[in-house]
N, C-alpha and C positions, 0 to 999 in steps of 0.2 A: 750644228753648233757643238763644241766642245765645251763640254761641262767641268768647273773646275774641280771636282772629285772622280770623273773616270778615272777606271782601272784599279778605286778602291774595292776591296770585298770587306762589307762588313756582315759578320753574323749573330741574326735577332733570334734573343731566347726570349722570346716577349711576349704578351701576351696581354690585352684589353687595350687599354690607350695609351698610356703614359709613354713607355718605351717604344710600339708604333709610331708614334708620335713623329720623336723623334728620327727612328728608322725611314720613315717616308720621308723628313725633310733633306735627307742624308741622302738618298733614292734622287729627289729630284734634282740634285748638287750633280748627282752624276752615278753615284757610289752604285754598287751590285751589291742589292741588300740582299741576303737570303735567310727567308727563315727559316730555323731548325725547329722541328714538331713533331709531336706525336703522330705517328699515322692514323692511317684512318680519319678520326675527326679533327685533328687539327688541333690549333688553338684553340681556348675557350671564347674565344671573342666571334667565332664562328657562329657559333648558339648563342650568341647573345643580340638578341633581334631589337630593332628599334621601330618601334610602332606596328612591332611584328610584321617585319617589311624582311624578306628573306628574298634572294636574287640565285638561282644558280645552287641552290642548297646552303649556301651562307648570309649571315644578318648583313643587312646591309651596311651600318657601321664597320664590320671588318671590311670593305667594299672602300669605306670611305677612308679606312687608317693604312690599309696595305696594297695600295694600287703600286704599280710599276716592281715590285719584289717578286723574288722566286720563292720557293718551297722546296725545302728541304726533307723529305721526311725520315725520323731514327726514335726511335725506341732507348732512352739515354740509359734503361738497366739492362738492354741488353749487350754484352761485353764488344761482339760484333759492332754494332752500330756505335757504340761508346768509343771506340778504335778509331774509326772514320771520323767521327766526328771529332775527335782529337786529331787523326791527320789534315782538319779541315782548319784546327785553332792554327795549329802549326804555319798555316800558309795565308790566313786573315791580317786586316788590317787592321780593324774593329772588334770586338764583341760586345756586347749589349745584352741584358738582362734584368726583368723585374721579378725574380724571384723572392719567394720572406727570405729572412735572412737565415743563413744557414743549409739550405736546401742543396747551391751548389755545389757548398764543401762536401756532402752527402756523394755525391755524381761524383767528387773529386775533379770538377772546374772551376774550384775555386779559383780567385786572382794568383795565388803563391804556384797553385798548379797550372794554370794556364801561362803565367809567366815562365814556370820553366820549359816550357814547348814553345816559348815562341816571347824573349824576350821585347821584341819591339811591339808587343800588338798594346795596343789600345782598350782595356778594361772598364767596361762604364754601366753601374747597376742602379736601379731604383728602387725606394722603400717606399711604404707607404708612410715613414715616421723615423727613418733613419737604422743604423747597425749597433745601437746602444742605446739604453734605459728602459721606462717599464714599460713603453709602448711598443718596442720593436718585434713585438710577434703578434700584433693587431691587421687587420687585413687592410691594406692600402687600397682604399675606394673612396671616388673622389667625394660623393656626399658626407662620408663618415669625416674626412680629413677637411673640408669645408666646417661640419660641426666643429669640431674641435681648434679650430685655425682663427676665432674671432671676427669673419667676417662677415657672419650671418648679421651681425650688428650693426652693418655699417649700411645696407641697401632698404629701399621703403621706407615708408613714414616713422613716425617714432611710435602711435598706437599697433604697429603692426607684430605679431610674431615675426623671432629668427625666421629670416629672409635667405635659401640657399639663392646662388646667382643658376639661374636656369638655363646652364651650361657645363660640362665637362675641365669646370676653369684650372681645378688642379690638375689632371692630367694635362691638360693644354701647357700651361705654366712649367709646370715638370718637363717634360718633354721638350719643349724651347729652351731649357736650362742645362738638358742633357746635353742636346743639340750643341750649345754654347761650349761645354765643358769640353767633347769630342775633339770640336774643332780646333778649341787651343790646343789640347794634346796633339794631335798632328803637326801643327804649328810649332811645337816643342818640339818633337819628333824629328819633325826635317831640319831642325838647329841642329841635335844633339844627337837624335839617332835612340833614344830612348822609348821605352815604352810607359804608360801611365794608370793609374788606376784612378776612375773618375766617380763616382758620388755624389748622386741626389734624391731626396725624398719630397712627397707632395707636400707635406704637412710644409717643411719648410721654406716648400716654391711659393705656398699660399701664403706664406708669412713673410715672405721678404714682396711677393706681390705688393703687401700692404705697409710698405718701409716708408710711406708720406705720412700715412695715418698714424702708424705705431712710433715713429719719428717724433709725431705732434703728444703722441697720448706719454709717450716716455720725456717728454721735456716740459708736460703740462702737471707735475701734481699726479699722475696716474688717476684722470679724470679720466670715466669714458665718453666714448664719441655719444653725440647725442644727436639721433634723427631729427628730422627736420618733422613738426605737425602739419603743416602746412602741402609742400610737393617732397616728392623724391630727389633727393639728391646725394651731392657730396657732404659728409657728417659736419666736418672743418672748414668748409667754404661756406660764405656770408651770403647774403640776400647780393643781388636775384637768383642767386644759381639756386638752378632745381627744375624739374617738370610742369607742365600747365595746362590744365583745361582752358580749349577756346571752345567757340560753339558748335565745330566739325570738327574738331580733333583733338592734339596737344603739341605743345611748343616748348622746347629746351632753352632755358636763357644759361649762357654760362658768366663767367668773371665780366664787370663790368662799371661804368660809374652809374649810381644811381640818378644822378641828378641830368644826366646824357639819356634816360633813359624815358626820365620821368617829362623832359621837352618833347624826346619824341611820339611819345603815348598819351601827350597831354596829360599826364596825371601831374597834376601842383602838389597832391600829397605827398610825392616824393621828392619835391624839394625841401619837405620839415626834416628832414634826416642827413645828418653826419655822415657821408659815405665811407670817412674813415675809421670810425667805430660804430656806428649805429649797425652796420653790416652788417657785426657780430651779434653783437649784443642785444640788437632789437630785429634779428633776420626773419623770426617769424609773424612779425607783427609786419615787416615792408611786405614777406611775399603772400600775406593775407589781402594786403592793399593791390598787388599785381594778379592776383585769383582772382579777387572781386571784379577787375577790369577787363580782363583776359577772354574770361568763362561767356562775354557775350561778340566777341569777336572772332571773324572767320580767322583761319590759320594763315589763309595766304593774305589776307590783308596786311595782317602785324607781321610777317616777313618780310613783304617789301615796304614797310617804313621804318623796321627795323637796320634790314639790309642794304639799305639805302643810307640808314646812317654811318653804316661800319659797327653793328650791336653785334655780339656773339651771340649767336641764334640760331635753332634748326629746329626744322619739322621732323616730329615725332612719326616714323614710316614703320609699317610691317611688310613681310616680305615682299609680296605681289606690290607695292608702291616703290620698295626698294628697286623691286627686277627690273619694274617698268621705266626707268628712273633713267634719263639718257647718262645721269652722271655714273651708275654702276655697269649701266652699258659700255663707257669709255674704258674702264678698268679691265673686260675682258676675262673675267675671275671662274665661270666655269667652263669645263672640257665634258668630253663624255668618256670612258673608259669602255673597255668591250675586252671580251676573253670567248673562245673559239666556241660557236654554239650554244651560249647564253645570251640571253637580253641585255641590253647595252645598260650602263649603270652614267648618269648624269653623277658630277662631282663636283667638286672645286680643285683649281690649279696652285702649283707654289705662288705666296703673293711675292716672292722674290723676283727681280730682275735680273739678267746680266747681260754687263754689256749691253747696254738696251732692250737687250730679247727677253719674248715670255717665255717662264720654264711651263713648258708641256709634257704629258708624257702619256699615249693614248692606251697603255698595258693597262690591266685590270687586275685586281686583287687575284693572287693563283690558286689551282688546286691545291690539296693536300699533295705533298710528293711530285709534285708536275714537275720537276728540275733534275731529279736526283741522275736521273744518268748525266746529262749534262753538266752535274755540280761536280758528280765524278769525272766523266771523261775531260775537263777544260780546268780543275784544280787538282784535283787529290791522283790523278795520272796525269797531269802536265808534269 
């Protein structure tokens, strides 16, 4: 299969997630990611272990951010390797980088210097908080930039402490923005032949994540959102939506009429309620009514009379219910990756398609340096 970014090179100055991120989604498009790194140990994402699960001498998180990429390895203070690697800008189609702000102008690659070696390339950097004001020499890490981003407010009950989401969601977020920004610049590119300089920070990926909520809090009074006492859910969405205990599990109701709901579950309580304002207004007083009912019923039961009516509804799964699950089986979502004489590393694949086809790719995160003669002999001597 022909991937529609073969024969791009893009070069990752990157490091933890944010910018991998990205890099791998570009990797599986087609593109020859390579990283440039410190020798020897590499990025710092290398040592950064996840349940202190290391694979082959690296954490396995870098396993999971930088499968199908090369390695580059250069030393950027030494003038040597600083040469190369600037005959490498010269001949790229991308670069990429999450360095603080300032650092590259330091190296002298920044964008004004990297544009002049190589007006068409593609410039694209991440902050943790942007290239202005008093935060932009704060360390871009996704739980810091989660605190400060207002959405610890919006997950859990309303008795609960700031709630981070217990996931890597600004990098994520970031990273799918970079990815996005890339892509139109190419797209530009091949109009006009131009090169571009692209710009994003977590802090703001996480804030525009939240453009429904912040949308409703900027057009309400500058009211904040307020948790539900009741189940978890959406801060601005009405009764029933939110989580529930049944008597083996829990069940997600989302958007729905109350009074469709309250035939189907036999609850008469829920026809005393206005489904068009009671919703709001009295949301935790209905899904007190649907807790009370809920908490003594199997899960699968109130599925299929729910599902049966056409109610918005799902079971509440952890992974081992997810794997097992023929519907994530039809999806086909993990591969295994492998690199020469290590243990094979299970992953997840691009959730993109094309053309029909799954993007696969069975390379595995590389050594420090595994590329370099090849980065040289097939770019920097072609």
């Amino acid at each position: 299969m022909k991937r529609p970014l073969d024969g791009l090179i893009v070069l990752e100055f990157c490091q933890y997630m944010a910018g991998p991120w990205a890099g791998l989604r570009l990797s599986d498009l087609g593109a020859r990611v390579i990283k440039v790194e410190r020798p020897v140990k590499g990025e710092a994402c290398r040592q950064l272990a996840t349940k202190n699960m290391i694979v082959d001498g690296d954490s396995l998180v870098f396993h999971t951010a930088n499968r199908g990429k090369e390695s580059y390895a250069a030393n950027l203070k030494d003038p040597g390797d600083l040469a190369e690697v600037k005959q490498l800008i010269a001949k790229a189609d991308v670069l990429t980088h999450n360095f603080r702000p300032g650092v590259m102008e330091k190296l002298g690659l920044d964008y004004d210097a990297a544009k002049a070696l190589n007006p068409k390339l593609i410039y694209a950097s991440v902050t943790g908080y942007g290239t202005e004001g008093p935060w932009r020499a704060k360390p871009g890490q996704d739980l810091l930039a989660q605190s400060m981003s207002g959405v610890l407010y919006v997950s859990g009950k309303n008795d609960a402490p700031p709630t981070p989401l217990g996931l890597a969601v600004a990098d994520g977020i970031c990273g799918v923005h970079l990815t996005q920004g890339i892509l139109a610049a190419l797209v530009r590119r091949g109009r006009t032949g131009q090169g571009a300089l692209v710009e994003v920070s977590l802090l703001q990926s996480l804030i525009d994540l939240q453009f429904e909520a912040l949308t409703t809090y900027l057009n309400d009074g500058g009211r904040a959102p307020q948790r539900s006492a009741v189940s978890a859910g959406h801060p601005y969405q009405g009764a029933p939506y939110g989580i529930y205990a049944t008597s083996d599990g829990f069940l997600a109701l989302a958007m729905g009429s109350l009074e469709k709901l309250g035939e189907v579950l036999q609850l008469d309580a829920l026809q005393n309620y206005d489904g068009s304002t009671d919703a709001f207004t009295k949301a935790d007083e209905i899904r007190r009514v649907l807790a009370d009912h809920l908490q003594s019923q199997p899960t699968a039961d109130v599925l299929e009379q729910l599902e049966a009516a056409d109610v918005w509804c799902g079971r509440v799964m952890g992974y081992d219910e997810l794997r097992a699950h023929p519907g994530y089986q039809a999806l086909d979502v993990e591969q295994t990756v492998t690199r020469d004489g290590a243990p094979p590393v299970k992953t997840l694949r691009s959730p993109i398609r094309f053309n029909g086809e799954r993007l696969f790719d069975p390379k595995a995160a590389p050594r420090v340096g595994a590329h370099n003669d090849a980065v040289r002999k097939e770019i920097l001597d072609a």
